[in-house]
C-alpha positions in Angstrom: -39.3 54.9 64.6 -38.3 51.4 65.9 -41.6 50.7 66.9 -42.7 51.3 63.3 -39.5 49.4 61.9 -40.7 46.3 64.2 -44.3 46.4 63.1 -43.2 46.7 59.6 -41.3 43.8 60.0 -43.6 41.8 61.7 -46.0 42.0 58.6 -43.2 40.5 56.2 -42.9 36.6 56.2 -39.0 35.0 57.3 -37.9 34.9 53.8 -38.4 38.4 53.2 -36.6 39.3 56.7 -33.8 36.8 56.0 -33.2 38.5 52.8 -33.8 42.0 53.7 -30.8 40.4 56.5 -28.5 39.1 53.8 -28.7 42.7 52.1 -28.0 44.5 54.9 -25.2 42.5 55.4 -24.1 42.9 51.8 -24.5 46.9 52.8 -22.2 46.8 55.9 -19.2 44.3 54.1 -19.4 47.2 51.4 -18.9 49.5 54.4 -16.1 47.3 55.9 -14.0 47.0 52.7 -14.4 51.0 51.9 -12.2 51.4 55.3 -9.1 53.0 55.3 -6.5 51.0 55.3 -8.4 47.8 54.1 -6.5 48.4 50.7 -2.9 48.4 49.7 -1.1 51.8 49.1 -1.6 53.2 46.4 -4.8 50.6 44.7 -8.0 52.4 44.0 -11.0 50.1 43.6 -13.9 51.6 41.9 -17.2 51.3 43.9 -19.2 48.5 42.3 -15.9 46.6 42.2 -16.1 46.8 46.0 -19.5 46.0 45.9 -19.2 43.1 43.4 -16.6 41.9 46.0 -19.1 42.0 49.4 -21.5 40.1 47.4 -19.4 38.0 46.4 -17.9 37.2 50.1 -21.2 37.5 51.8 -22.7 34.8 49.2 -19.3 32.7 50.0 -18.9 32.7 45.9 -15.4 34.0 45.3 -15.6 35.4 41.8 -13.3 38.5 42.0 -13.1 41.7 39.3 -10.0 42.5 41.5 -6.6 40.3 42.6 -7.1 39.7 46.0 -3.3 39.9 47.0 -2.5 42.9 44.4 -5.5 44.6 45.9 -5.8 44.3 50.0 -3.6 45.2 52.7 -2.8 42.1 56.0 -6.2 44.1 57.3 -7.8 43.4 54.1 -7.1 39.9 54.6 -9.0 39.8 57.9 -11.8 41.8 57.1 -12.2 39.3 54.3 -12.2 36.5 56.4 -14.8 38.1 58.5 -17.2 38.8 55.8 -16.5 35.3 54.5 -17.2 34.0 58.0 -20.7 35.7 58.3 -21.7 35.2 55.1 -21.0 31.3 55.3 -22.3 30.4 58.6 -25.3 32.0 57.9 -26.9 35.5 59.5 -29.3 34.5 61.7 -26.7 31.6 63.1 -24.2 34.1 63.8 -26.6 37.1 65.4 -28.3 34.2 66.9 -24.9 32.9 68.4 -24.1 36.6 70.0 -27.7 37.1 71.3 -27.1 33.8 72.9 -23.7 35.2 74.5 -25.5 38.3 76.1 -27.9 35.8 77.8 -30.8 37.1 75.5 -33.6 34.7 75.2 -34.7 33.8 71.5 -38.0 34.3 70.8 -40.7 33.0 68.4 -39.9 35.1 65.6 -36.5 34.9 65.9 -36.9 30.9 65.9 -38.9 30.9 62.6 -36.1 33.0 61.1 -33.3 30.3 61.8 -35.6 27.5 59.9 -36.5 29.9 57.2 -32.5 30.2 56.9 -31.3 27.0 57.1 -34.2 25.2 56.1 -35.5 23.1 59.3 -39.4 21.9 60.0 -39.5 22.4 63.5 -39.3 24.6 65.8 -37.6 22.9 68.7 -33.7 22.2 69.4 -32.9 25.6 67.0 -30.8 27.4 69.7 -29.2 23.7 69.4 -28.5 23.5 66.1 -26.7 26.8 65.7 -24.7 26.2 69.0 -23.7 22.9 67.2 -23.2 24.8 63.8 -20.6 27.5 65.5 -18.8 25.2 67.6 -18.3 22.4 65.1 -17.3 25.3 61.9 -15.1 26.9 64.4 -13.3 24.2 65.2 -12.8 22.3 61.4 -11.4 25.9 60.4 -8.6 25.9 63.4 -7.7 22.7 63.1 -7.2 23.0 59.1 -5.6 26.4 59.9 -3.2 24.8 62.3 -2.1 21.7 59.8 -2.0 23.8 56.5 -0.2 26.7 58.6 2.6 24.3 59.7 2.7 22.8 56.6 3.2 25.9 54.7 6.0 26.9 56.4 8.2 25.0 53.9 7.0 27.4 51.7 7.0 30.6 53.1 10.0 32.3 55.0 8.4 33.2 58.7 5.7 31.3 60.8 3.2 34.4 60.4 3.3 34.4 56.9 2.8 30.8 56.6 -0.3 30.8 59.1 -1.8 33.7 57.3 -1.5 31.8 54.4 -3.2 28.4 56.8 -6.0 30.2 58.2 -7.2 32.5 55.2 -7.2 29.0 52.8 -8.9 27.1 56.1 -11.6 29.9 56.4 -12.0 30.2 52.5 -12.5 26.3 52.0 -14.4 26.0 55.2 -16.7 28.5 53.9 -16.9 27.6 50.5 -15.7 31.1 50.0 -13.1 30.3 46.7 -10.7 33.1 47.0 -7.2 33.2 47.8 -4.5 35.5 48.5 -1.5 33.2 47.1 -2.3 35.7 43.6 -3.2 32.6 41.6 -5.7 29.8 43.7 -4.2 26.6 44.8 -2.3 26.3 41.5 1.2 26.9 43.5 0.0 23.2 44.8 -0.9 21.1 41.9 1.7 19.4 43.0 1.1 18.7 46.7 -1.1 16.6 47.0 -1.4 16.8 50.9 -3.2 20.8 50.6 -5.3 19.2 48.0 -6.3 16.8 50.3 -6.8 19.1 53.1 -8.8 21.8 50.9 -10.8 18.8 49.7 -11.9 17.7 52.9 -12.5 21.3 54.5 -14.7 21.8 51.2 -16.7 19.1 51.5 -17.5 19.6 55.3 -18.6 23.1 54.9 -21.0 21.8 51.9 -22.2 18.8 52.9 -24.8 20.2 55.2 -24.8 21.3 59.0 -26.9 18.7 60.0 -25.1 15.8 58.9 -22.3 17.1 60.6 -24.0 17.4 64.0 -25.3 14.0 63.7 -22.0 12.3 62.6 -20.6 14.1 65.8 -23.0 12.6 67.5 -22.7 9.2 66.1 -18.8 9.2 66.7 -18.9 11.1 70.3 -21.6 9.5 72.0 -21.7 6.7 74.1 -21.8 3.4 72.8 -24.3 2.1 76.1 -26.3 5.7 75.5 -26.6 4.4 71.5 -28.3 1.7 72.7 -26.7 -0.1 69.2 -29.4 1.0 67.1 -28.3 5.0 66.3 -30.2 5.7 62.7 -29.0 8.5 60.6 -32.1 10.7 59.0 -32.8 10.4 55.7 -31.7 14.0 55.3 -28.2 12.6 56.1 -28.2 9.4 54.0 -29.7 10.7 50.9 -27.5 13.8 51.1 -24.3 11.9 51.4 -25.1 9.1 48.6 -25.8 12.0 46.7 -22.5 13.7 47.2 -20.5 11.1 47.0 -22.1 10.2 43.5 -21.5 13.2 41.9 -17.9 13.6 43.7 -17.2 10.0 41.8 -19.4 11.3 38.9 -17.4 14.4 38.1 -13.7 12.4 38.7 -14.7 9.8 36.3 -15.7 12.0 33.8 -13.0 14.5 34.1 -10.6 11.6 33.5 -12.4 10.3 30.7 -12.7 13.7 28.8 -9.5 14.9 29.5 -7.5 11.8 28.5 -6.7 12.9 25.2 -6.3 16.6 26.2 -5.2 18.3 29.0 -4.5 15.2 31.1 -2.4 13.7 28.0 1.5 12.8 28.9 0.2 14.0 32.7 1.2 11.1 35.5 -1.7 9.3 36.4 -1.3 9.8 40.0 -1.4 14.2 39.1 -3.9 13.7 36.6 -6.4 11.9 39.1 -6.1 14.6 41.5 -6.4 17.4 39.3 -9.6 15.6 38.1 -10.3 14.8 41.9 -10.1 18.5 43.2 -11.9 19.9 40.4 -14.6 17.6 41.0 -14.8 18.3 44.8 -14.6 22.1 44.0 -17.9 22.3 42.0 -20.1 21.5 45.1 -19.0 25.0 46.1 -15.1 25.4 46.4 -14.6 27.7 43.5 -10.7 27.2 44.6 -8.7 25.8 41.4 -5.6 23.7 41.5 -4.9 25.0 37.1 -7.0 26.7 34.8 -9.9 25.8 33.8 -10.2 27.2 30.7 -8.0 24.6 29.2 -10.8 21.9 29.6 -12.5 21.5 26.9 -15.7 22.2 25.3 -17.8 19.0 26.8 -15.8 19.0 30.2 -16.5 22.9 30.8 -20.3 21.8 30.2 -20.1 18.7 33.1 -18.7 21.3 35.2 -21.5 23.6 34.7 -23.7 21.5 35.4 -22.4 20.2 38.4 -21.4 23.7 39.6 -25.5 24.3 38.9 -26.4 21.6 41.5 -24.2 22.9 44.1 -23.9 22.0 47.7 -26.3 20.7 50.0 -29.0 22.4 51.6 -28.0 24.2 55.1 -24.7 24.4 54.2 -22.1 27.1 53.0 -23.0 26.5 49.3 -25.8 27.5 47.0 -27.0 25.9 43.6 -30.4 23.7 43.2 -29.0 21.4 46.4 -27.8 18.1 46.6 -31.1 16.5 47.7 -33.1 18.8 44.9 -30.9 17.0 42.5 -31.6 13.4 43.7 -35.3 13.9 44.5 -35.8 14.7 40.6 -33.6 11.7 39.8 -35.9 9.5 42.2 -39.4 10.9 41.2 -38.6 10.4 37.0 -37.2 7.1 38.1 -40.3 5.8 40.4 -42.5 7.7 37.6 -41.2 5.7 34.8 -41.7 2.7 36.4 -44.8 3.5 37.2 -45.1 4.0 40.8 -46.7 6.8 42.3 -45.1 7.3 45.3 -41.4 8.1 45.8 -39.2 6.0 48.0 -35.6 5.4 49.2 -33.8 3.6 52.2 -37.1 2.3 53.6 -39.0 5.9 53.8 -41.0 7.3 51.3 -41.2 11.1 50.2 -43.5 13.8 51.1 -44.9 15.2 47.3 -44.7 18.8 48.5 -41.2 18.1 49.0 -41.2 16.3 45.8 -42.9 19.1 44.0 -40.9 21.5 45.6 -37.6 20.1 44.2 -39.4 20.1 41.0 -40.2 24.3 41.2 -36.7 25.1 42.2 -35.1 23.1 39.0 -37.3 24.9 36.5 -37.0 28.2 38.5 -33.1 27.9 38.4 -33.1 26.5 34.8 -35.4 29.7 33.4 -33.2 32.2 35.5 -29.8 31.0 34.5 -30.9 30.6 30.8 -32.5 34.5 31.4 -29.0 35.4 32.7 -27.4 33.5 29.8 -29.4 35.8 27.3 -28.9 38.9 28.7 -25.0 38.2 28.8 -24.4 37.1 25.3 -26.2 40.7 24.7 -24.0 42.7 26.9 -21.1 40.9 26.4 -21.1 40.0 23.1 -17.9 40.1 22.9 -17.4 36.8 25.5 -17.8 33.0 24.2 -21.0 31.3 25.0 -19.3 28.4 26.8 -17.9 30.9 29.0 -20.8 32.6 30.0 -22.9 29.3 30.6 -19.8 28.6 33.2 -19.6 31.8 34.9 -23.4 32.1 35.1 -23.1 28.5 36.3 -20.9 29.5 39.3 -22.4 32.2 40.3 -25.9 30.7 41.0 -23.7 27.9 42.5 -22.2 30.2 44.4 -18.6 28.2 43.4 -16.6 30.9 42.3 -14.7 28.9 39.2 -14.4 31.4 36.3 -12.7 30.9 32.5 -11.4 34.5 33.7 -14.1 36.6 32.2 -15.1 38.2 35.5 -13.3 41.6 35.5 -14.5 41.8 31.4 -17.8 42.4 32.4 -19.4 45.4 31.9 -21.7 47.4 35.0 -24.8 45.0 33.8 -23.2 42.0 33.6 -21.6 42.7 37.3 -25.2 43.2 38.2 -26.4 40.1 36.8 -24.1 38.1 38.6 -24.1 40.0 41.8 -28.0 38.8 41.7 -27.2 35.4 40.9 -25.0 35.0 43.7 -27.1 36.8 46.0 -30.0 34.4 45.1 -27.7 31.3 45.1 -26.9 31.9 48.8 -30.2 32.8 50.0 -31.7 29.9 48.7 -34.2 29.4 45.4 -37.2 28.7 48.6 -36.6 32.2 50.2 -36.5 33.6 46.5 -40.1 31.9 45.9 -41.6 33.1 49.0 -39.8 37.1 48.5 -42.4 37.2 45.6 -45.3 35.2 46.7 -45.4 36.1 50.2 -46.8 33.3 52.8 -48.3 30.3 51.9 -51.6 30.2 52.6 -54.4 27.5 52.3 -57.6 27.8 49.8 -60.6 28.3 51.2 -62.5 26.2 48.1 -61.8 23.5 45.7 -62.7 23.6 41.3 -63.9 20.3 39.9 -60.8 18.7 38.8 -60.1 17.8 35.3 -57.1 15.8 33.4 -54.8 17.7 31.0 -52.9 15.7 27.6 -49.0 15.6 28.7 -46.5 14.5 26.9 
């Protein structure tokens, strides 16, 4: 039977394995959270509610058709955590990471399956890269555990309850996961400004991309003599952070500006750049919410959709087109309108299949978000377009923001979402590839011919 099992899986390319992976995962959180003992006394959660809730913690998305602190017992908590812990380091970094611990050696196939998972070209320095990706995750989430844990205890009455508090919001930020178990997000802090800060930073290094944080570590830890002076960050890394720092300053600016008149009216300026700031932040992936969002208005809820659409950046916690999809369509239509055929940006110039690929995965993710958007205003027709278009937004992104509509929806609409969420942390590339199987090379060529455009 395993001998079938292997050969069977042998004939499937990494994108079908990682995803056959990330449903078996999905499979066992279902299993973990149907434990006894994993819910409060008394709470009965109905069995695509469960499920609804392991997608949505393997994905790291954090929409929830049940209150997380009404709902699960202290155990609860940490199986939670757990599931939010696999699901945002990534399943073939964590396996990888415990085959590594029982002195396994990892092997070709298990090597392709870590760069179809976190998207790398090569085969070399893997084992590497997810030794780097497990020490350096472990170690932002205990030392945002240990400063929000400490800090809490001014709210909270004993140290345990404060640093269950720290560690679930370090873990849940970390991860990108968006949910909470204060009963209502991070809006008991709208006014502290410090856990803002914190949640913003431990968002943004969980969705900023693996590799930039291995190469800042080994900018800032290396040897000055051993840098030789001349240390150049890949343009993974530079285009990636331009990018997120744009739309960080992007989304702040136009929350402000929208806002002014509305919800931020007769608001402080110092509170009403922060709750602009943290929303902001929080699209790349957060999902956590410092108020509710459903008081933005009409063009504001659209920004965030669309930012919330674009998501985090690639080999990261978060889902959504990617950061660098994002600015690689910016680039080409702005190279293409001047003219110029090739791409180029900090003294490099782009590959066109990865121009082209950036391309595939925008009008993939446009079609199936405006599919999803269809079949919701059918099966919910009782729900607003505007939020629809936001929760379909988040899910893909896997963000986790919601106007609240989440445990309205009916079986299908669950479904649609769960899928959406699924594909948003899988990655739009495995998707592609689940369906068209491995790339392969023609063998012959048709005379080519030009086509009217435009």
């Amino acid at each position: 039977m395993w001998i079938k099992l292997r050969g069977w899986l042998n004939k499937r390319t990494p994108a079908q394995v990682i995803s056959g992976y990330y449903l078996l995962a999905v499979s066992v959180a279902v299993a973990l959270l149907r434990l006894p003992g994993v819910h409060l006394p008394g709470v009965e959660v109905a069995f695509i509610d469960t499920v609804f809730t392991a997608v949505s913690a393997v994905s790291v998305t954090g929409l929830t058709v049940v209150e997380i602190s009404e709902t699960y017992s202290l155990f609860g908590y940490f199986v939670i955590m757990f599931i939010l812990q696999f699901g945002g380091i990534g399943i073939m970094a964590l396996g990888t990471f415990f085959w590594i611990l029982l002195g396994r050696k990892i092997g070709l196939r298990s090597r392709r399956l870590i760069m179809a998972d976190h998207n790398q070209f090569a085969l070399s320095g893997l084992v590497n890269l997810i030794r780097e990706i497990i020490k350096i995750i472990l170690v932002i989430e205990l030392v945002g555990a240990f400063i929000l844990g400490f800090h809490f205890l001014k709210y909270y009455g004993t140290w345990e309850e404060a640093f269950l508090h720290g560690l679930f919001a370090a873990v849940s930020a970390t991860t990108n996961g968006g949910m909470s178990i204060t009963g209502n997000s991070l809006v008991p802090f709208a006014n502290d400004y410090f856990v803002q800060l914190i949640n913003i930073i431990l968002i943004t290094l969980g969705a900023i991309g693996f590799p930039v944080l291995i190469e800042v570590k080994e900018y800032l830890f290396t040897k000055r003599s051993e840098l030789h002076y001349s240390y150049r960050f890949s343009l993974f890394t530079k285009l990636t952070t331009v990018t997120y720092g744009c739309l960080l300053i992007f989304g702040t600016l136009i929350i402000l500006v929208l806002e002014f008149q509305h919800y931020l009216k007769d608001i402080p300026w110092h509170k009403s750049f922060f709750y602009a700031f943290f929303q902001s932040a929080t699209t790349r992936s957060g999902g956590l919410s410092t108020m509710d969002v459903s008081e933005f208005t009409m063009p504001t809820l659209l920004i965030l959709s669309f930012l919330m659409f674009i998501g985090a950046s690639p080999s990261s916690v978060g889902g959504g087109i990617r950061t660098t999809t994002f600015a690689l369509n910016i680039l080409f239509i702005y190279h293409f309108a001047k003219g110029n055929r090739e791409v180029k940006i900090f003294r490099r110039e782009l590959h066109e299949a990865d121009i082209l690929k950036s391309l595939v995965i925008t009008i993939l993710a446009s079609g199936m978000c405006l599919l999803s958007v269809m079949i919701l205003s059918i099966t919910e027709s009782h729900l607003e377009l505007i939020e629809i278009i936001f929760e379909v937004s988040s899910a893909f992104g896997t963000t986790g923001l919601s106007m609240g509509i989440t445990p309205e929806l009916s079986s299908i609409g669950k479904t649609v979402i769960m899928l959406l969420m699924f594909i948003g942390r899988i990655g739009l590339t495995s998707f592609i590839f689940i369906i068209g199987g491995k790339m392969t090379k023609p063998n012959y060529h048709y005379p080519k011919e030009r086509v009217i455009i435009g």
